[in-house]
PDB file of N, CA, C and O in Angstrom:
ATOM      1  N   UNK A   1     103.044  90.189 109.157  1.00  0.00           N
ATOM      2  CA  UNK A   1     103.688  89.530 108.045  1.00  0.00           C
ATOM      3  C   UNK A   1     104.529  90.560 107.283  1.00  0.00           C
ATOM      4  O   UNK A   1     104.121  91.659 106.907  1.00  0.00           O
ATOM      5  N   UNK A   2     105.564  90.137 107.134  1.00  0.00           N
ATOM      6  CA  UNK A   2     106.670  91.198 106.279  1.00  0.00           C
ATOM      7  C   UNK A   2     106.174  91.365 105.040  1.00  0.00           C
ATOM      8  O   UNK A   2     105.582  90.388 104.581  1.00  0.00           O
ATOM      9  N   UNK A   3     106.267  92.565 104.203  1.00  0.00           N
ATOM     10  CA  UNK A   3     106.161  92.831 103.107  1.00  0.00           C
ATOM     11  C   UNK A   3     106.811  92.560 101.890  1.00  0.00           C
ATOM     12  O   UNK A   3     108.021  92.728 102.044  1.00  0.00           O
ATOM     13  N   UNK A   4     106.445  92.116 100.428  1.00  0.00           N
ATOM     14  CA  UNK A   4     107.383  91.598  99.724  1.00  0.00           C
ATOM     15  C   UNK A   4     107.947  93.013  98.608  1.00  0.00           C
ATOM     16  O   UNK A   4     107.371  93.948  98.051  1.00  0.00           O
ATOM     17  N   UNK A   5     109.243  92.562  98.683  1.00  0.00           N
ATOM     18  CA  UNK A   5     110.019  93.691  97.411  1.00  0.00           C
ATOM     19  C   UNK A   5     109.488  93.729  96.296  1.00  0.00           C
ATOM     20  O   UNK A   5     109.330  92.687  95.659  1.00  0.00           O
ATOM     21  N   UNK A   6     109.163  94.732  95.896  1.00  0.00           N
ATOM     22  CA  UNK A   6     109.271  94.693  94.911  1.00  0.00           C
ATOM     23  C   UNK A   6     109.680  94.267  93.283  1.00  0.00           C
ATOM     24  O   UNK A   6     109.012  94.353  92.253  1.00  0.00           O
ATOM     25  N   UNK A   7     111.264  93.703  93.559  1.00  0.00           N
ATOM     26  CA  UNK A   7     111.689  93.064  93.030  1.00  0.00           C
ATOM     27  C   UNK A   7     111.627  91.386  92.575  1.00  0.00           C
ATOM     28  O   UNK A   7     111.953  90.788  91.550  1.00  0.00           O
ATOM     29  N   UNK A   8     111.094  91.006  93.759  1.00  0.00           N
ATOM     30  CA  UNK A   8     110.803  89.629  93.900  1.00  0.00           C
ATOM     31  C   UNK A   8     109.450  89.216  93.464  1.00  0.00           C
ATOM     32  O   UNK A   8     109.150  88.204  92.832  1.00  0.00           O
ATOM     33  N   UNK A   9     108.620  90.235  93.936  1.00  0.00           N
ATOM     34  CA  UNK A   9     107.566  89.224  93.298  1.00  0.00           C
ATOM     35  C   UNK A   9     106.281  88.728  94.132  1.00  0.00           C
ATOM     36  O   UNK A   9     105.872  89.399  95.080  1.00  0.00           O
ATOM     37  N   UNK A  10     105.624  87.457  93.719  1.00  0.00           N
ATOM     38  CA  UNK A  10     105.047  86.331  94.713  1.00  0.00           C
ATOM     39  C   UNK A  10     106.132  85.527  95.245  1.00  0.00           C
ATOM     40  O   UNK A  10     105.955  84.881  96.278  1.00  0.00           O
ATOM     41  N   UNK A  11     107.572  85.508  94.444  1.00  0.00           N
ATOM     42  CA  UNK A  11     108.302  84.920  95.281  1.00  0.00           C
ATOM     43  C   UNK A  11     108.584  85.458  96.566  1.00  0.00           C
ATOM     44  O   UNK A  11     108.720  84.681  97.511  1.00  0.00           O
ATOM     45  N   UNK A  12     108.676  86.518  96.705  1.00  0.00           N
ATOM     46  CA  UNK A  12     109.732  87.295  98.284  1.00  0.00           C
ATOM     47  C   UNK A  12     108.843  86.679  99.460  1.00  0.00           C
ATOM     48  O   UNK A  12     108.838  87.238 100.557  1.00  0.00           O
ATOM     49  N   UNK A  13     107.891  85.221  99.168  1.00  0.00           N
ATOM     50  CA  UNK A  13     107.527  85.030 100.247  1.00  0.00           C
ATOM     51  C   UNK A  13     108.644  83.986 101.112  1.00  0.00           C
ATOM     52  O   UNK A  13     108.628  83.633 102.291  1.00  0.00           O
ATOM     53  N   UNK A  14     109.508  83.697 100.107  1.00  0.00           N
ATOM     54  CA  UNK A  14     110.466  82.849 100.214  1.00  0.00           C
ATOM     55  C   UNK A  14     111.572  83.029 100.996  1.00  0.00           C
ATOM     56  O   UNK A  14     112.029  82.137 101.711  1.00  0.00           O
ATOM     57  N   UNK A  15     112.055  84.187 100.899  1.00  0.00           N
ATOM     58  CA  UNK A  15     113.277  85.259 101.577  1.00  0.00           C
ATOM     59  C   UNK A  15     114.310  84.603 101.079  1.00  0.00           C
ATOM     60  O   UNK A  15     114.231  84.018  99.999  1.00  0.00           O
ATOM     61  N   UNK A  16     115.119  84.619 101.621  1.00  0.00           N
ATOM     62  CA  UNK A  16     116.489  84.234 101.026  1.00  0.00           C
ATOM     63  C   UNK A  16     116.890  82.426 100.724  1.00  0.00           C
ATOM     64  O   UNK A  16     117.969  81.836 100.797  1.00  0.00           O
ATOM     65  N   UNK A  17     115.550  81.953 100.385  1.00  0.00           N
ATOM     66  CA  UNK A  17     115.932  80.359 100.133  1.00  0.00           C
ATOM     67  C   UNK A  17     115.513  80.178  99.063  1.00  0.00           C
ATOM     68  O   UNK A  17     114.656  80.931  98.600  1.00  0.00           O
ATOM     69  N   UNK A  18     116.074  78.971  98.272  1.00  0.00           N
ATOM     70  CA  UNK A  18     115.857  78.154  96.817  1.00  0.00           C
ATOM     71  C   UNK A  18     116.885  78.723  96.035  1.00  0.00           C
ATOM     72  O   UNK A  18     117.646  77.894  95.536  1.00  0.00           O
ATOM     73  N   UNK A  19     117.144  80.052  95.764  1.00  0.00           N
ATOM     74  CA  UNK A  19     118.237  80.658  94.558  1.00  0.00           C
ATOM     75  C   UNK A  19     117.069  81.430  93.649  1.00  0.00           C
ATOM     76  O   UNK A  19     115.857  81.242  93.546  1.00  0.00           O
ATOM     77  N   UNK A  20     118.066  82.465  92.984  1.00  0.00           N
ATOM     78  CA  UNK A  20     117.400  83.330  92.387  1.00  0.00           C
ATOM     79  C   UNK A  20     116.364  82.583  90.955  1.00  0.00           C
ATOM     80  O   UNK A  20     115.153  82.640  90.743  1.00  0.00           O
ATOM     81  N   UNK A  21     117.303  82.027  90.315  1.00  0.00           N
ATOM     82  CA  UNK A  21     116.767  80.840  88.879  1.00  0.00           C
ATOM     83  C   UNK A  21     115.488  79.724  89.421  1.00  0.00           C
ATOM     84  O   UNK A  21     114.673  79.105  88.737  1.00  0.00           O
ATOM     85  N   UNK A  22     115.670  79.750  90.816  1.00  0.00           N
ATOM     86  CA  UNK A  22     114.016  78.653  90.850  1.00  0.00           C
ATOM     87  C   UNK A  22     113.076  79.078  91.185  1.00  0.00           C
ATOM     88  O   UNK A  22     111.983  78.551  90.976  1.00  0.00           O
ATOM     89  N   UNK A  23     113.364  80.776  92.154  1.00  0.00           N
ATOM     90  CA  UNK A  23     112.460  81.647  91.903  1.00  0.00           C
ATOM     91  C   UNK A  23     111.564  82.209  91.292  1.00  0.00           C
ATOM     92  O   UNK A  23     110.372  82.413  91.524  1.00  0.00           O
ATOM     93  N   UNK A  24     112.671  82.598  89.968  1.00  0.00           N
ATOM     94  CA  UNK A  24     111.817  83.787  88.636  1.00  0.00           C
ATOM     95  C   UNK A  24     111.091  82.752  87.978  1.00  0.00           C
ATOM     96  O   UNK A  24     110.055  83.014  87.367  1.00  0.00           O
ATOM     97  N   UNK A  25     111.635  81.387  88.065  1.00  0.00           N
ATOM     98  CA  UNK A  25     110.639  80.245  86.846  1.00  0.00           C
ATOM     99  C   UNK A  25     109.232  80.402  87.599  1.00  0.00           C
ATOM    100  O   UNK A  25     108.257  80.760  86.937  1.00  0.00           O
ATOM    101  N   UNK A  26     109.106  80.137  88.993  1.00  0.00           N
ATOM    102  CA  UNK A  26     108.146  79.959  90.281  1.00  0.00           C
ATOM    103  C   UNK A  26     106.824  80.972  89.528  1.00  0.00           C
ATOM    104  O   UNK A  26     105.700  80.727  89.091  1.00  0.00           O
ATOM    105  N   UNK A  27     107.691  82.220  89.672  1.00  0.00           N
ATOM    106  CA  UNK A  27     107.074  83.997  89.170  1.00  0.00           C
ATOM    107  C   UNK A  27     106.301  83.737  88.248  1.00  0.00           C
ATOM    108  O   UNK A  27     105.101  83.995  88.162  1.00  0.00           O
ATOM    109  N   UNK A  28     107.031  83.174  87.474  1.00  0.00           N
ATOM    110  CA  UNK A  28     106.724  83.006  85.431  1.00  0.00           C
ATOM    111  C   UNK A  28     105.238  82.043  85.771  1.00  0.00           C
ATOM    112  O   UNK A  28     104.113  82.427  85.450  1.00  0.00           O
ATOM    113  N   UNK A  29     105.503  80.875  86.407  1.00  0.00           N
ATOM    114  CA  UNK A  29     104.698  79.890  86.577  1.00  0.00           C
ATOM    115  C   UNK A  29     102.990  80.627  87.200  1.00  0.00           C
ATOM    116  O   UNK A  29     101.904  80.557  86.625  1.00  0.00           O
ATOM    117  N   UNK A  30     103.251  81.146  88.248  1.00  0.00           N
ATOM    118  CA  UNK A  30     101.971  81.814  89.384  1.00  0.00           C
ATOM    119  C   UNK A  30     101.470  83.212  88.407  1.00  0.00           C
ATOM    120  O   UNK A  30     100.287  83.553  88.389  1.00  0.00           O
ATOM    121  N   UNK A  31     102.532  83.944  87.619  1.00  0.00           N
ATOM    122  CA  UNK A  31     101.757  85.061  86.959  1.00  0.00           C
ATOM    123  C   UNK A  31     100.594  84.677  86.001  1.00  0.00           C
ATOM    124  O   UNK A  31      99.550  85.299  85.803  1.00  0.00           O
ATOM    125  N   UNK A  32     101.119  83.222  85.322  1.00  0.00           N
ATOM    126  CA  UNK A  32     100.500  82.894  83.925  1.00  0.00           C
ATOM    127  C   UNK A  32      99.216  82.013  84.461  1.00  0.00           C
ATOM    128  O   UNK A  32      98.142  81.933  83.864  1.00  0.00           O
ATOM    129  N   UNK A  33      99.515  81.417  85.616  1.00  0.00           N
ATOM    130  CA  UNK A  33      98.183  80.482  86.336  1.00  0.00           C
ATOM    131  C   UNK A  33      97.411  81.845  86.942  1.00  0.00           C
ATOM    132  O   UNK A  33      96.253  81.427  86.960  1.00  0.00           O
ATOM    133  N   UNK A  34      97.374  82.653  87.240  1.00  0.00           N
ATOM    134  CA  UNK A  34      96.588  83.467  87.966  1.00  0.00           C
ATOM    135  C   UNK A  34      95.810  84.519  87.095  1.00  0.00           C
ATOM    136  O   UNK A  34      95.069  85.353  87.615  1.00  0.00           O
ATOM    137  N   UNK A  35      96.081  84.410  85.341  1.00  0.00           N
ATOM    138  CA  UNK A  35      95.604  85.276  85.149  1.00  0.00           C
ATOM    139  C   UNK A  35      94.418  84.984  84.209  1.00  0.00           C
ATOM    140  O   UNK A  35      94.333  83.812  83.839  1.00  0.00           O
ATOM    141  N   UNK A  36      93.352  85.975  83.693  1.00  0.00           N
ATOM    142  CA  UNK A  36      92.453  85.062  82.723  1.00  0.00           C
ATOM    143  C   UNK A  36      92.803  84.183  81.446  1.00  0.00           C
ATOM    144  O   UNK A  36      93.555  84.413  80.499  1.00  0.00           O
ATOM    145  N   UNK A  37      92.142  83.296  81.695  1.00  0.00           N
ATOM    146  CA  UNK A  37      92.640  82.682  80.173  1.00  0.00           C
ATOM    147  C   UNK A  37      91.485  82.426  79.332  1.00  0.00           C
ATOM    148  O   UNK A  37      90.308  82.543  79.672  1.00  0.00           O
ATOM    149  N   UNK A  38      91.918  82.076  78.237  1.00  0.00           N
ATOM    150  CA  UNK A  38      90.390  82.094  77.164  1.00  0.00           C
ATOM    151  C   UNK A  38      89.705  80.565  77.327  1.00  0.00           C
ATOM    152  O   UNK A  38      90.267  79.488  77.527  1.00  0.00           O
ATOM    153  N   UNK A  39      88.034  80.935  77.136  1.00  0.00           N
ATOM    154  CA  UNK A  39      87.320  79.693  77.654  1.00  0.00           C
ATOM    155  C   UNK A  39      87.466  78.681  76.096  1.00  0.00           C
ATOM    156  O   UNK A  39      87.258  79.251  75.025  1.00  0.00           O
ATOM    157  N   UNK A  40      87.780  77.398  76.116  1.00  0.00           N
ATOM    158  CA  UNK A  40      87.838  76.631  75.129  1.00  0.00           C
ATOM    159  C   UNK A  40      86.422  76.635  74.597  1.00  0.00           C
ATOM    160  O   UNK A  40      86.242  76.500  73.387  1.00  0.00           O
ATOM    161  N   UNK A  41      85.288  76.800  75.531  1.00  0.00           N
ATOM    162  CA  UNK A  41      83.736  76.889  74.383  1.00  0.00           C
ATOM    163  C   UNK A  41      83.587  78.121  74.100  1.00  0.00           C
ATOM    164  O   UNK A  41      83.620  78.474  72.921  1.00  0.00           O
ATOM    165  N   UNK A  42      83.376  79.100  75.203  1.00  0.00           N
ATOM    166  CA  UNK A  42      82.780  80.401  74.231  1.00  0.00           C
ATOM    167  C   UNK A  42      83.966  81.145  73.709  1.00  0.00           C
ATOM    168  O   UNK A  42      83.719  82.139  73.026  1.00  0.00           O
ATOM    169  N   UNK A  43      85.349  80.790  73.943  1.00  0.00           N
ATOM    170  CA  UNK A  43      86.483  81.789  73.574  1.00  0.00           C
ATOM    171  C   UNK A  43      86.646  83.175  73.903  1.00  0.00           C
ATOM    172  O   UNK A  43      87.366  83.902  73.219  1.00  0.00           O
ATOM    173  N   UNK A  44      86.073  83.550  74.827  1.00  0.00           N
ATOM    174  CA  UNK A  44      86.688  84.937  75.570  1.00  0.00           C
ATOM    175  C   UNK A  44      87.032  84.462  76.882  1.00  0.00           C
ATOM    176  O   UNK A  44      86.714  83.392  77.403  1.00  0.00           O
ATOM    177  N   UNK A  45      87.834  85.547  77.420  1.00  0.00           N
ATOM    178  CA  UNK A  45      88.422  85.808  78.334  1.00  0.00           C
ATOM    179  C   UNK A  45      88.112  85.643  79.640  1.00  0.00           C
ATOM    180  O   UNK A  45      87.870  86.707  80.208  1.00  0.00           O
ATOM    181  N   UNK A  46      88.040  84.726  80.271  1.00  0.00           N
ATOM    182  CA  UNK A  46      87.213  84.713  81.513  1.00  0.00           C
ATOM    183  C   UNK A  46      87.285  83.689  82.249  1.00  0.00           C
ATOM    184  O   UNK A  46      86.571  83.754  83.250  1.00  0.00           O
ATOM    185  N   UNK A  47      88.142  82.366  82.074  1.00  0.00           N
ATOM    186  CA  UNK A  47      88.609  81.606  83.075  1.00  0.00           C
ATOM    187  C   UNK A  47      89.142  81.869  83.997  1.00  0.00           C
ATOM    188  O   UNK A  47      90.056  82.689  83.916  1.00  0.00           O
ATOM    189  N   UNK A  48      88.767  81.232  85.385  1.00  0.00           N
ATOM    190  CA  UNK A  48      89.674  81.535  86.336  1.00  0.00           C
ATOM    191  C   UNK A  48      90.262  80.080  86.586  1.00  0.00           C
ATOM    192  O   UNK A  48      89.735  79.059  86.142  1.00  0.00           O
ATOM    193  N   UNK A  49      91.559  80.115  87.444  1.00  0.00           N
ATOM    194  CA  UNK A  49      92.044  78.675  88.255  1.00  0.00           C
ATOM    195  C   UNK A  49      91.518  78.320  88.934  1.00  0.00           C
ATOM    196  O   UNK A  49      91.242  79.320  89.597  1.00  0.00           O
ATOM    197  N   UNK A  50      90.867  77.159  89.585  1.00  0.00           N
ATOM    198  CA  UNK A  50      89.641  77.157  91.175  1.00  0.00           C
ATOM    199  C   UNK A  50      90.181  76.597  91.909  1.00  0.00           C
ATOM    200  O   UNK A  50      90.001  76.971  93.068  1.00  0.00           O
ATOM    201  N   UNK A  51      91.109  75.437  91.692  1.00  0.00           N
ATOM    202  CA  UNK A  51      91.882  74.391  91.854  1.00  0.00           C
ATOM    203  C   UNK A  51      93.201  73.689  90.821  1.00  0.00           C
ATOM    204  O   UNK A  51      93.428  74.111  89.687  1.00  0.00           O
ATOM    205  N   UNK A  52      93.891  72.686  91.403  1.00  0.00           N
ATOM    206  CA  UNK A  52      94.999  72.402  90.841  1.00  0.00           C
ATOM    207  C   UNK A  52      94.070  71.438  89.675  1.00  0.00           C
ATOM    208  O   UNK A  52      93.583  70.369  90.042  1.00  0.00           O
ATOM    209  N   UNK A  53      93.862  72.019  88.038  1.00  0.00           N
ATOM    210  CA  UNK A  53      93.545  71.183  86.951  1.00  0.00           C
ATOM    211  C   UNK A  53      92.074  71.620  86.691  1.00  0.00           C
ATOM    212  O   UNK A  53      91.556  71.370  85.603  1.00  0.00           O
ATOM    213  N   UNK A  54      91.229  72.426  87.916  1.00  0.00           N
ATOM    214  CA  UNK A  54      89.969  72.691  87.679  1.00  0.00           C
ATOM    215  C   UNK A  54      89.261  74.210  86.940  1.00  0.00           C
ATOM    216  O   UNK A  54      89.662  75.235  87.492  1.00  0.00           O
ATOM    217  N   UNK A  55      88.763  74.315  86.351  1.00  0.00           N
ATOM    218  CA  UNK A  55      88.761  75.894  85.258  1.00  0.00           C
ATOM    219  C   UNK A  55      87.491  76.135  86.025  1.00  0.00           C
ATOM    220  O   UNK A  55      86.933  75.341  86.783  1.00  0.00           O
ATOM    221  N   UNK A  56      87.095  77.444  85.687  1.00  0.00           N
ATOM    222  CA  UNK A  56      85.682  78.273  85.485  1.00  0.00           C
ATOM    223  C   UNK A  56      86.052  79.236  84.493  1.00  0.00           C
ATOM    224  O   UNK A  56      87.089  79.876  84.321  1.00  0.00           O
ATOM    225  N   UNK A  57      84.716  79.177  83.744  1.00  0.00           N
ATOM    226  CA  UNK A  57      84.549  80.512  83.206  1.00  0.00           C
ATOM    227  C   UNK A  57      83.685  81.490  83.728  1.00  0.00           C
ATOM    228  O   UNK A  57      82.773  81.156  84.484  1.00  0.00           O
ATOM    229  N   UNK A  58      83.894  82.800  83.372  1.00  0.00           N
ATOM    230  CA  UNK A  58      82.693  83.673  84.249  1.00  0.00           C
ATOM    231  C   UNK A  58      82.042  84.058  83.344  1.00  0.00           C
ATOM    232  O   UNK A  58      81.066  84.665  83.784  1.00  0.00           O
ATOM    233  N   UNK A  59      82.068  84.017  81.930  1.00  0.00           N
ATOM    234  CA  UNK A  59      81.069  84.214  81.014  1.00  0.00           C
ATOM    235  C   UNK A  59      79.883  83.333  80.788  1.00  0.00           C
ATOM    236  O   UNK A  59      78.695  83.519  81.050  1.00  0.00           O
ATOM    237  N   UNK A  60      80.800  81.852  79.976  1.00  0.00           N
ATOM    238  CA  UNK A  60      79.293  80.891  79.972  1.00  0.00           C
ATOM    239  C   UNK A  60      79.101  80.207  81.209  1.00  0.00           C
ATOM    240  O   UNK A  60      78.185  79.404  81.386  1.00  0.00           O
ATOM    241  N   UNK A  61      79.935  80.508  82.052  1.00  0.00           N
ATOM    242  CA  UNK A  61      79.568  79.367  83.522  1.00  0.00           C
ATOM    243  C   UNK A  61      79.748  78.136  83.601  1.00  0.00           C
ATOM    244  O   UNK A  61      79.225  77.509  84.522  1.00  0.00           O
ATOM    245  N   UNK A  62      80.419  77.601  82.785  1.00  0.00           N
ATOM    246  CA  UNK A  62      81.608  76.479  82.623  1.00  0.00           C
ATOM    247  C   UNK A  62      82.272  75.751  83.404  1.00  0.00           C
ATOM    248  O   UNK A  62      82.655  76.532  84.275  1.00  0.00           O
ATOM    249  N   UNK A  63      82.620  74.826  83.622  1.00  0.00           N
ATOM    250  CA  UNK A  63      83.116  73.889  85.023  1.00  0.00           C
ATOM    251  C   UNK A  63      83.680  73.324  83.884  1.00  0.00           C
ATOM    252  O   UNK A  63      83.113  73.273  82.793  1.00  0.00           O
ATOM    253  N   UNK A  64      85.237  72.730  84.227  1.00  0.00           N
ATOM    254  CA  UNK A  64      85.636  71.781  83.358  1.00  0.00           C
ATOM    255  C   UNK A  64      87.351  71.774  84.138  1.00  0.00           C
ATOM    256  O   UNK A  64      87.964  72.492  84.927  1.00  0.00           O
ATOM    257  N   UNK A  65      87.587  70.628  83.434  1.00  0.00           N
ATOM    258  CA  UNK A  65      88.967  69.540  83.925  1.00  0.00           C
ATOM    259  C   UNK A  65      89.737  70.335  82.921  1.00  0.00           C
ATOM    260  O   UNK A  65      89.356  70.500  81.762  1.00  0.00           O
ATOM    261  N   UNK A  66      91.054  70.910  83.522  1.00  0.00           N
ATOM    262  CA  UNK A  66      91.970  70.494  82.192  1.00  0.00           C
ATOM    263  C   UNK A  66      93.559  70.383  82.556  1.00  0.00           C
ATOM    264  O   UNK A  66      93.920  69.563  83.401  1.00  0.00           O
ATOM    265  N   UNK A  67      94.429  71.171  81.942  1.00  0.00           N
ATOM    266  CA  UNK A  67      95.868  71.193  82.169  1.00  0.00           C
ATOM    267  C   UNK A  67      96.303  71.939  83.947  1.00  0.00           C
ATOM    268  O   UNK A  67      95.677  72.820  84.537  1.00  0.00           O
ATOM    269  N   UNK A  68      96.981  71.538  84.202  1.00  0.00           N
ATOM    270  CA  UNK A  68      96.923  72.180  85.649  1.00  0.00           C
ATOM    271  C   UNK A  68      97.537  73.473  86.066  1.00  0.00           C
ATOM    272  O   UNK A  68      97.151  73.761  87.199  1.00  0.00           O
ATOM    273  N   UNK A  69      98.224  74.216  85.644  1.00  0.00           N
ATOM    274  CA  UNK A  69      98.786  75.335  86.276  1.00  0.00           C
ATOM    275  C   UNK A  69      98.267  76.190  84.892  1.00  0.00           C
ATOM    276  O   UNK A  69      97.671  77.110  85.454  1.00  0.00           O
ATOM    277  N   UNK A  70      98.166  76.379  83.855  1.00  0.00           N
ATOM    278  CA  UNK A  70      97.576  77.271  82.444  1.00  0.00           C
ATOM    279  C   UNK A  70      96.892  76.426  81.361  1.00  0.00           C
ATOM    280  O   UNK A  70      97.334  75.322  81.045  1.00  0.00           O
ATOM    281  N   UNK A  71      95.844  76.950  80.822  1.00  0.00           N
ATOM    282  CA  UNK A  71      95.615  76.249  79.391  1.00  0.00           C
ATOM    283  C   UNK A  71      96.164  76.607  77.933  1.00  0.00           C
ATOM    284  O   UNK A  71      96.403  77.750  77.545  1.00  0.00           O
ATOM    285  N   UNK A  72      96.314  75.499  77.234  1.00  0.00           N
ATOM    286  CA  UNK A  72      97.119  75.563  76.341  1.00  0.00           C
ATOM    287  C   UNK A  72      96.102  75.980  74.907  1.00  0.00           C
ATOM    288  O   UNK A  72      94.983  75.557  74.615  1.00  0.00           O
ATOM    289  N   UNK A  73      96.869  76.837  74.283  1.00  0.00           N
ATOM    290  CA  UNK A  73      96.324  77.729  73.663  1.00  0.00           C
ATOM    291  C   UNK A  73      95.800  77.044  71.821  1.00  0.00           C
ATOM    292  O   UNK A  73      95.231  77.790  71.024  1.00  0.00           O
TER     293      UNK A  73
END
């Protein structure tokens, strides 16, 4: 599997298709879903994504439904 630039991202899995502008939104979108977010009960840091809309926390151990790609703050 080819390696991605640097420049690109999680996008460069793309190579030269879609355009640069539906790319970087793509970037913006996968950086902010992938990273921890704060748990709505205990409020620290420690959700992960599991699925499209499904949370965990790794602190209180939490299962719960919510917004699908980030939670809203």
């Amino acid at each position: 599997m080819p390696t991605k630039l640097k420049k690109t991202k999680s996008s460069g899995r793309f190579g030269a298709r879609y355009g640069r502008s539906i790319k970087s939104k793509l970037v913006k979108v996968e950086e902010k879903q992938r990273k921890k977010q704060k748990c709505p009960y205990c409020k620290k840091l420690g959700v992960k994504r599991l699925s499209s809309g499904i949370w965990k926390c790794s602190k209180c151990n939490k299962k719960f439904a919510s917004d699908t790609y980030y939670l809203n703050e």
